[in-house]
C-alpha positions as CSV (number, residue, x, y, z in Angstrom):
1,X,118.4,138.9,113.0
2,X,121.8,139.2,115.2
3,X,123.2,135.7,115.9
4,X,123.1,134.0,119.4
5,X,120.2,136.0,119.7
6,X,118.4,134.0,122.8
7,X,115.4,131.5,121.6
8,X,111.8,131.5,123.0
9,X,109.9,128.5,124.0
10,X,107.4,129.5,121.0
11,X,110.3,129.2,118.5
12,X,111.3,125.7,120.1
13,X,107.9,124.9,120.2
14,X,107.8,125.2,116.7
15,X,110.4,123.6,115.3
16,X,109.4,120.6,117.5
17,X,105.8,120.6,116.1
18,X,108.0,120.6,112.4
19,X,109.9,118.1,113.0
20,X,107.4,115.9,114.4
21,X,104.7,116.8,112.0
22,X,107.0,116.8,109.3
23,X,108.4,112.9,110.1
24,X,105.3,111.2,111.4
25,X,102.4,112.7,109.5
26,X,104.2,114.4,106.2
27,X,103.0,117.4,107.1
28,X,103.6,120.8,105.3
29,X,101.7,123.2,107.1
30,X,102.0,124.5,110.5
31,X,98.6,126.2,110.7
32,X,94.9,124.5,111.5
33,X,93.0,122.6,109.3
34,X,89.5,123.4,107.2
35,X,87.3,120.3,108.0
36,X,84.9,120.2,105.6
37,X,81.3,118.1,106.6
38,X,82.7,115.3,104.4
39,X,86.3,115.2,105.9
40,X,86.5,112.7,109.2
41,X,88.2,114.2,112.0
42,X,91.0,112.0,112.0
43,X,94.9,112.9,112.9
44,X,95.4,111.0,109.7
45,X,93.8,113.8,107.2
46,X,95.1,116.6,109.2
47,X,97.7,116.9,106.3
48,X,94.4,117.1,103.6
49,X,92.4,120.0,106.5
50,X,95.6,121.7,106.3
51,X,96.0,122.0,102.5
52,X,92.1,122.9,102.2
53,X,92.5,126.1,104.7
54,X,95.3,126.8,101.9
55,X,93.2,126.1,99.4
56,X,90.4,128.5,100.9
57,X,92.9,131.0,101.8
58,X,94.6,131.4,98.6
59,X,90.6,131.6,97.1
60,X,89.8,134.7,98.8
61,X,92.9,136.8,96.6
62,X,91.1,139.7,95.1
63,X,91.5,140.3,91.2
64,X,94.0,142.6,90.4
65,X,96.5,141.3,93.3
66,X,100.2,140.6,91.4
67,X,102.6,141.1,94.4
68,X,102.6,139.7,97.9
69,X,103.9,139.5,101.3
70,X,103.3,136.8,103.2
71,X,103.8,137.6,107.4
72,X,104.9,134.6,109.2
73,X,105.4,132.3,106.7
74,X,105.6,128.9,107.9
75,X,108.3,126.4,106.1
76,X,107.1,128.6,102.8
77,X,104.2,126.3,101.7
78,X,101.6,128.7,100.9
79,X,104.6,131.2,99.4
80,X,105.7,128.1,97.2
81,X,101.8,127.2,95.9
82,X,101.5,131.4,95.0
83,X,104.2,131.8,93.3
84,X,103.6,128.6,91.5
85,X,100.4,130.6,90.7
86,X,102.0,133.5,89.1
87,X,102.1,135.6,92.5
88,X,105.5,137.5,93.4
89,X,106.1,137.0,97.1
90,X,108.3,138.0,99.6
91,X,108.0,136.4,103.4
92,X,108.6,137.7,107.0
93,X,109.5,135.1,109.6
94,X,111.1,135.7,112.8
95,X,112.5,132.2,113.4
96,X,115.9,131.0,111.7
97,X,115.0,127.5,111.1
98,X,111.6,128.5,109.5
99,X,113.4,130.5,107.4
100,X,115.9,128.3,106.4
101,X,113.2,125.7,105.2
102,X,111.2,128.8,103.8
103,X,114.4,129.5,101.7
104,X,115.3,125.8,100.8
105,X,111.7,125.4,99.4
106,X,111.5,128.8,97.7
107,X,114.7,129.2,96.1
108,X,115.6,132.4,94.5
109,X,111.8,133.3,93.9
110,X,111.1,135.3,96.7
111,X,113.2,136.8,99.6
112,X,113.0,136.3,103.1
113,X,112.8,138.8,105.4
114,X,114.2,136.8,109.2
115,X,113.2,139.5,111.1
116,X,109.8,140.8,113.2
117,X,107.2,141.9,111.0
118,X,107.2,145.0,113.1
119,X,110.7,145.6,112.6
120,X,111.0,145.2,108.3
121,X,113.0,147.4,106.7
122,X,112.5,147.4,102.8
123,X,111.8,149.7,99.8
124,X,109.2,146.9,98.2
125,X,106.0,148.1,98.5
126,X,102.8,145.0,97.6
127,X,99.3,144.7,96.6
128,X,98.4,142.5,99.4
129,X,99.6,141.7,103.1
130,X,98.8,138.2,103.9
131,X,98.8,136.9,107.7
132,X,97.7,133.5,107.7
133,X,97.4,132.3,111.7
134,X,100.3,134.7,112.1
135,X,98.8,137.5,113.5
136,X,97.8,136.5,116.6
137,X,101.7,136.9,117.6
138,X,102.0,140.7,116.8
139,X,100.8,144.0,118.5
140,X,97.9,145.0,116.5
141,X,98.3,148.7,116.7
142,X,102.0,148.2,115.4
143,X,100.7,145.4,113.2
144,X,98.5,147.9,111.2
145,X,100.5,150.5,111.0
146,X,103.5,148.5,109.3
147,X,101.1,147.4,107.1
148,X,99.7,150.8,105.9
149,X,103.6,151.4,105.3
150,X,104.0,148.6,103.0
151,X,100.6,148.4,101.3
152,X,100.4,150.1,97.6
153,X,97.2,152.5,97.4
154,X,94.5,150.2,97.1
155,X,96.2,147.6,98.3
156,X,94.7,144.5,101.0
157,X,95.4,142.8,103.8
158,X,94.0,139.6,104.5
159,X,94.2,138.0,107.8
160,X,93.3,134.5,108.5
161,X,93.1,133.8,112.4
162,X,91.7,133.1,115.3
163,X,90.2,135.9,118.2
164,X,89.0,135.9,121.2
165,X,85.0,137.0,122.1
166,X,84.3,139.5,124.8
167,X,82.6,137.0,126.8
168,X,83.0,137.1,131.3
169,X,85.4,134.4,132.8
170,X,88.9,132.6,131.8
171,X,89.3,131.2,128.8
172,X,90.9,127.5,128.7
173,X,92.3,128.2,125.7
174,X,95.0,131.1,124.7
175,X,95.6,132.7,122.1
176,X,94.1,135.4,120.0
177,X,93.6,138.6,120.0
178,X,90.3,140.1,120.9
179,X,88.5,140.9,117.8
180,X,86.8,144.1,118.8
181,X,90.2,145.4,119.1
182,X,91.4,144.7,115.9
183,X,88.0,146.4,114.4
184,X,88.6,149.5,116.6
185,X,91.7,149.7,115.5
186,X,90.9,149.4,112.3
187,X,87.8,151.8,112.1
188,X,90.5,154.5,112.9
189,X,92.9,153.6,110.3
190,X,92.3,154.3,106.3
191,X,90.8,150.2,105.9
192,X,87.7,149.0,105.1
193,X,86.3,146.5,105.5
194,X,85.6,144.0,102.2
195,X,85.4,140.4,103.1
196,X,84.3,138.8,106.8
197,X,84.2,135.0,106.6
198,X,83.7,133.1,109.7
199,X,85.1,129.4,109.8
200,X,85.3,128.7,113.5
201,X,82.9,125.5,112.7
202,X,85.7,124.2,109.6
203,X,88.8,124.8,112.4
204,X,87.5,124.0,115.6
205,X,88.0,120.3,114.9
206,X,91.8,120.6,115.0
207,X,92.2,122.0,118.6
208,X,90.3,117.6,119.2
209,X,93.1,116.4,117.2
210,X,95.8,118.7,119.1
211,X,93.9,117.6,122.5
212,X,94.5,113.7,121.7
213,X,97.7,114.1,121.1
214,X,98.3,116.2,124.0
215,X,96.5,113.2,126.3
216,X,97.3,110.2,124.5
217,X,100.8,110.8,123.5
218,X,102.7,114.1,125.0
219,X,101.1,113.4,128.4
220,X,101.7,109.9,129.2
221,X,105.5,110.2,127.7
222,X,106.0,113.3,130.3
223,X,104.8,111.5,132.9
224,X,107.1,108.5,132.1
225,X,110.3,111.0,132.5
226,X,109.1,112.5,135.5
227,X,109.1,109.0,137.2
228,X,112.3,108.1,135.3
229,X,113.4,111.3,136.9
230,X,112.1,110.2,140.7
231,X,113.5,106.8,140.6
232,X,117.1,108.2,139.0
233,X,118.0,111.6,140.8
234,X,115.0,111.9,143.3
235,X,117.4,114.7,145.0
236,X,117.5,116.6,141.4
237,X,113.7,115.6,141.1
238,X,112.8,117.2,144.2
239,X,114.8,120.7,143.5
240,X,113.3,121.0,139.9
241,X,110.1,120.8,141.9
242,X,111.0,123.2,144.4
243,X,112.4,126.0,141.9
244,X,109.9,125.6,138.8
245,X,106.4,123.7,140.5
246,X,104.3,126.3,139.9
247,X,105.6,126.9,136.4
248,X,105.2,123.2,136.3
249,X,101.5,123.1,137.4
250,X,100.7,125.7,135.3
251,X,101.9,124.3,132.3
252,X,99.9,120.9,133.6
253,X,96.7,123.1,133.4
254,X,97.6,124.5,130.2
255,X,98.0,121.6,127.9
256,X,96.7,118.9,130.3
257,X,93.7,119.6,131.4
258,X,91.8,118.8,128.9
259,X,89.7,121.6,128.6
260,X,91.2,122.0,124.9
261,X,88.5,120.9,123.0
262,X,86.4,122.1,119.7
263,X,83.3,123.2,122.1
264,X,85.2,125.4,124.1
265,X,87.0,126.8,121.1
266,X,83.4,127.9,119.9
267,X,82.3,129.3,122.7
268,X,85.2,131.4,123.5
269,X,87.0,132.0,120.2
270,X,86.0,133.1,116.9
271,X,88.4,132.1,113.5
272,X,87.4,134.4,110.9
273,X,88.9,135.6,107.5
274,X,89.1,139.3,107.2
275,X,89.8,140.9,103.8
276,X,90.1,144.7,104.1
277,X,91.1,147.5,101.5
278,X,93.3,150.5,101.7
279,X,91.2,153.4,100.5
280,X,93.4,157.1,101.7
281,X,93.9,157.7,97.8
282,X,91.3,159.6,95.3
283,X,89.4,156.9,93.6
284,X,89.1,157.2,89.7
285,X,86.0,159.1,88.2
């Protein structure tokens, strides 16, 4: 990636939710968690969800599978545990400072593409694709069709995300892509279709936790600078709110509405594991 290139709120966002989760809860993920029926929903095993949706992920690696590229890769946790394994693994991460703890943790064992999945350039060609919540941020139609560059004949991609339903209406939630678009464009390409797994029940319990800290913690301390802010520079208060209050309100309804919850998640979204095979070659007789 070229230098001073200019940062997105999602990138910020990110490294925030790092440093935050990283400090406050030891966290090592950045992705949702697997609640299992015997796992309390609790923002104090988030850290134990998390590493059981790696667990589940890394479970569903066909036989066969020895090389790997891992698309959005996080700080390189899931990399790390696959290598560990036996796996080679290379990662794709747009954002420098994921990159530089991707690198940190995985050393000379894998390389690290910092670039847009959509834009990698390399020779290396792997037995399976892996997008774990990472898909959700690229084009689909571009998506696939990178992939079917870099996929060996018989090889798999694996994508572990959330999608939205066709259902009428506004979603209070974003994020996802609708999933009958990702199977359209799929039926067209040389994929099929091998594993469907759907864990919306085992992940809708971390948008509550995301939802408490939102209201309990986020909420209450932006309020407290925006009345810091009144008291202080009411003249810069007031011209903040002229230029950016309906970028302000919207964000308000995004994140404090409270309409983020686990039931809305289910009606509207659907997190599913998707395991699908390359098949353009002859198969053996």
């Amino acid at each position: 990636m070229k230098n001073g290139k200019k940062r997105g709120s999602r990138e910020i966002g990110l490294e925030i939710a790092v440093i935050c989760g990283r400090y406050f809860l030891k966290l090592q993920h950045l992705h949702y968690g697997y609640w299992s029926d015997d796992l309390d929903v609790d923002i104090a095993n988030l850290g134990i969800a998390q590493e059981n949706y790696a667990q589940f992920l890394i479970s569903h690696i066909p036989e066969g599978v020895a090389r790997i590229l891992d698309v959005g890769c996080g700080m390189g946790q899931v990399a790390s545990e696959l290598v560990r394994m036996g796996y080679g693994v290379d990662c794709v991460s747009p954002s420098s400072y994921l990159s530089r703890q991707a690198r940190e943790l995985l050393s000379k064992t894998s390389r690290v593409f910092e670039c847009y999945y959509e834009a990698l350039h390399t020779e290396n060609r792997y037995d399976l694709i892996l997008f774990a919540e990472s898909f959700q941020y690229i084009n689909p139609e571009k998506g696939i069709k990178k992939t079917l560059e870099l996929l060996r004949p018989g090889g798999y991609m694996l994508i572990c995300d959330v999608f939205r339903k066709d259902l009428p209406g506004q979603s209070p939630l974003s994020g996802g892509h609708p999933l009958t678009r990702l199977q359209r464009i799929v039926a067209e390409s040389p994929l099929e279709l091998v594993k469907d797994v759907d864990i919306t029940a085992q992940t809708a319990p971390s948008i509550d936790i995301e939802n408490e800290v939102l209201q309990e913690v986020v909420k209450p301390t932006v309020d407290l600078i925006r009345q810091l802010l009144e008291s202080k520079y009411p003249i810069m208060s007031k011209s903040l709110r002229f230029l950016y209050g309906k970028k302000m309100d919207k964000m308000n309804e995004k994140y404090f509405s409270g309409l983020k919850t686990s039931e809305n998640f289910k009606k509207w979204k659907t997190y599913r594991l998707l395991l699908y095979r390359r098949i353009d070659f002859a198969e053996p007789c």
